[in-house]
C-alpha positions, 0 to 999 in steps of 0.5 A: 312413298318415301317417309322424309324422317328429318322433316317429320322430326322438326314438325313445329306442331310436335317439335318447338324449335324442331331444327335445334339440337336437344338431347333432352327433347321428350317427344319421341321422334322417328329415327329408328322407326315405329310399331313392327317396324322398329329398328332391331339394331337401335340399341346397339346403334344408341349405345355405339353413340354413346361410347363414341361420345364419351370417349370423343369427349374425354379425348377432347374436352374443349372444343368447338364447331366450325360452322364457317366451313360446315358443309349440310348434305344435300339428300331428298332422306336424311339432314345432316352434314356432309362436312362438320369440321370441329376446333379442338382447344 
């Protein structure tokens, strides 16, 4: 058995508009796991994110997605994008 988490976190019964980017989204999702199950390196992985994004956007200010060329990845575990190419202004 194979926990789909991309599925799980878009449940509309738990999740309004579940397939809609939103940092600000209080209920909690399953992406690091659950109980003694957790990830130990969600901390690290979050703050990683975050460094990642500040200084992407301190480089890169304006910018956009390019949605006509984004390719979704094709897996039965993880949604996301194999290709999400961005226009830098």
């Amino acid at each position: 058995m194979l926990p789909l988490n991309g599925s799980a976190n878009c449940d509309e019964r738990r999740f309004p508009d579940g397939e809609r980017f939103d940092i600000y989204r209080g209920a909690a999702h399953l992406s690091f796991g659950h109980g003694l199950h957790f990830c130990l390196g969600s901390a690290l992985a979050r703050m990683q994110a975050r460094v990642v994004l500040e200084e992407v956007i301190k480089r890169w200010p304006e910018w956009d997605i390019d949605y006509a060329n984004a390719v979704k990845a094709h897996t039965s575990s993880v949604r996301g994008w194999a290709k999400l190419p961005v226009i830098t202004g």
